[in-house]
N, C-alpha and C positions, 0 to 999 in steps of 0.2 A: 547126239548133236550131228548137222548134217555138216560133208566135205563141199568144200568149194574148190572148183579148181584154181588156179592163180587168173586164168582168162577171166573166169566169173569174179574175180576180185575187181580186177580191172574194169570192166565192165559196171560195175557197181558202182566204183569210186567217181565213173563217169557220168554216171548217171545221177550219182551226190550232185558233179559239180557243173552241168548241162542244168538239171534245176534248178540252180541257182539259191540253194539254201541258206539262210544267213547263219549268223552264228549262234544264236539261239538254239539251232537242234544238236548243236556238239553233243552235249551231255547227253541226250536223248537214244541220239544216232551211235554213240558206242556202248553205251548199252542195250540196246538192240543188236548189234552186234555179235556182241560177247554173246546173244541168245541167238543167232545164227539167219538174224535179217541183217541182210546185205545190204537190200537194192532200197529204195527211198520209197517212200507211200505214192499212190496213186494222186496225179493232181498235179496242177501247175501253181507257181508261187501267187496268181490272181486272180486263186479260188477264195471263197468268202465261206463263213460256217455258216451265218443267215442265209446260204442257198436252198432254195426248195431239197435240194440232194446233194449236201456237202460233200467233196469228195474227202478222202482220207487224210489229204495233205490239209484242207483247211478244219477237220477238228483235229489232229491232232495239232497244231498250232495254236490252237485255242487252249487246249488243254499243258501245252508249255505254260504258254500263258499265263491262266487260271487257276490249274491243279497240277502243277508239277511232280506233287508226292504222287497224287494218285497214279499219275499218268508214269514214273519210275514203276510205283508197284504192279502198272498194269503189265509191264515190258516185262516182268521176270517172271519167266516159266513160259513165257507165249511163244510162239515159232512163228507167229507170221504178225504183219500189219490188221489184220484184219480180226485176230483174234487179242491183240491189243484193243482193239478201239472196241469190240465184244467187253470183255472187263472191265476197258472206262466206263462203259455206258451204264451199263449194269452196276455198278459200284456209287455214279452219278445222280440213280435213278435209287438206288437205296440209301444215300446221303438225303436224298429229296425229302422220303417217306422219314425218315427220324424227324426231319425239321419241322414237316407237315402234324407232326404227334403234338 
């Protein structure tokens, strides 16, 4: 697990709350956490997932949303935002192919 210094905490927490996150991502956001994301996804609160190029913050919003389990199981074992929304997608994308059968 990676060390944070107390500055990088602070800097985090502000960047939580410069975002302007609602409450929704509580649960999301500590366990992320506990896996040693800090800082908030990429993206502003007036990104959209229907974007040609969703940023981070607006799927993983979507997937509060939508697939909460999935999106818990994609957080644990991940170290970064990015390899979260790798696991959602893939996970998403094989959920697809069962239904498709």
């Amino acid at each position: 697990m990676r060390t944070f210094s107390r500055a990088d905490w602070v800097a985090a927490q502000q960047a939580w709350d410069d975002g302007e996150f609602s409450e929704e991502w509580r649960t999301i956001r500590h366990q992320a956490a506990l896996n040693g994301i800090i800082f908030p996804p990429s993206g502003s609160r007036f990104d959209c997932w229907d974007d040609e190029r969703p940023s981070q913050r607006a799927m993983l919003i979507r997937a509060i949303r939508e697939t909460p389990l999935l999106l818990e199981q994609s957080v644990t074992g991940s170290r970064s935002w990015s390899q979260v929304l790798d696991k959602l997608l893939a996970a998403r994308d094989k959920q697809r192919r069962k239904v498709a059968i």
